[in-house]
C-alpha positions as CSV (number, residue, x, y, z in Angstrom):
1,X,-36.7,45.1,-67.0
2,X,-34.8,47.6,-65.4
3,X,-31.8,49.7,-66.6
4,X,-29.5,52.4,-64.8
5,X,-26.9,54.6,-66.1
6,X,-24.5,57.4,-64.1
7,X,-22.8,60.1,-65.9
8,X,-21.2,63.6,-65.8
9,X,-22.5,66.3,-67.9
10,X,-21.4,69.8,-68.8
11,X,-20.3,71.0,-65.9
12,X,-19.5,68.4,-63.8
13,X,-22.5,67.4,-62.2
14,X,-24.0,64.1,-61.8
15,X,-26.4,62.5,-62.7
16,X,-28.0,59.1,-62.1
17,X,-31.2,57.2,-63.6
18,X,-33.0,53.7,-62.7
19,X,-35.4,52.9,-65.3
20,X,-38.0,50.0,-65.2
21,X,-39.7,49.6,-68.5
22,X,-41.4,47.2,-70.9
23,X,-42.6,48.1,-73.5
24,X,-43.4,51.9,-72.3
25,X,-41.5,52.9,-69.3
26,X,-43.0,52.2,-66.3
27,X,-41.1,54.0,-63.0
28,X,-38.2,56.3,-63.1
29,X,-35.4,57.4,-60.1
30,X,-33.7,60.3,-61.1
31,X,-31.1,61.5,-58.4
32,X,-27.3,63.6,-58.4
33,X,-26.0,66.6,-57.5
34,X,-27.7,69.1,-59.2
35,X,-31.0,71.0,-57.8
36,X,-34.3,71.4,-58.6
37,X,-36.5,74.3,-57.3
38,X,-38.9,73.5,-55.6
39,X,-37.1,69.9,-54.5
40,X,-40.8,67.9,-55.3
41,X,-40.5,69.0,-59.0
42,X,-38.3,66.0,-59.4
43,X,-41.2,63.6,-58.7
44,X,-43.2,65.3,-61.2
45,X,-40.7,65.4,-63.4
46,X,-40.0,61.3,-63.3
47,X,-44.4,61.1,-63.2
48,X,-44.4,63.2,-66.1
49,X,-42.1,60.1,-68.2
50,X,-44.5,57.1,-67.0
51,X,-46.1,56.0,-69.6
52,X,-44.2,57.0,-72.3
53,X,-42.5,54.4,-74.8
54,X,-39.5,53.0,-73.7
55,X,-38.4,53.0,-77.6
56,X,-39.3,56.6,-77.8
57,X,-37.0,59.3,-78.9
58,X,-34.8,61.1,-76.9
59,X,-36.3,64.6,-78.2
60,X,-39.2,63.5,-77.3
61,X,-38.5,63.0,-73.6
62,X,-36.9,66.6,-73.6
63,X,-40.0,68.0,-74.6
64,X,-42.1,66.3,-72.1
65,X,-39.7,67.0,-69.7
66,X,-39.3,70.8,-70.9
67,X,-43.3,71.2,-70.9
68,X,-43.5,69.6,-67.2
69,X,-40.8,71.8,-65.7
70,X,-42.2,75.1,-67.2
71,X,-45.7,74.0,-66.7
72,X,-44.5,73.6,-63.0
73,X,-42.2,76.5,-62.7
74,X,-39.1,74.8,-61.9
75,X,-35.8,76.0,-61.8
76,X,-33.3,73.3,-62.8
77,X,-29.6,74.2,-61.5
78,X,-26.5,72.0,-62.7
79,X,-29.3,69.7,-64.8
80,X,-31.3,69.8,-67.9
81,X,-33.8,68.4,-69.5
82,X,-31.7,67.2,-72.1
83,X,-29.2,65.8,-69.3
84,X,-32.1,63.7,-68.3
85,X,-33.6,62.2,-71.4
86,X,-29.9,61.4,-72.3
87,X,-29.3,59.5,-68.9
88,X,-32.6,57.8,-69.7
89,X,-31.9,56.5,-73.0
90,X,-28.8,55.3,-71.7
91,X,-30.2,53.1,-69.0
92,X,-32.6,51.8,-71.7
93,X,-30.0,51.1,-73.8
């Protein structure tokens, strides 16, 4: 299957997910108009949700996501990880 959402979060950015999952989420597109230093932290970022549960908890998506982006060094400007994992839940519905 395959789910998007778009929203606005604090602070007027946007932000926009495609999801395709089964069971456990299989590829993730995460694009807007925030920034992410350096730019290819995004991919690890998405790489770092593969695999995961598609039923899993949003907390536990901000974590992964949290642990990839400081495990990575990456400044996230007009985004967070709880931005994300929100928008991702939302495209699962």
């Amino acid at each position: 299957m395959e789910g998007r959402s778009r929203q606005k979060i604090p602070g007027g950015k946007l932000v926009e997910v495609r999801v395709e999952y089964g069971e456990r989420i299989l590829g993730v597109e995460i694009v807007g108009d925030f920034f992410m230093h350096p730019e290819e932290a995004l991919g690890r970022i998405e790489d770092c949700l593969i695999g995961m549960r598609s039923g899993e908890a949003e907390g536990a998506m901000v974590e992964a996501i949290r642990k990839e982006a400081e495990n990575a060094g990456v400044e996230m400007i007009g985004i967070s990880p709880e931005a994300i994992a929100k928008a991702i839940k939302m495209a699962i519905g």
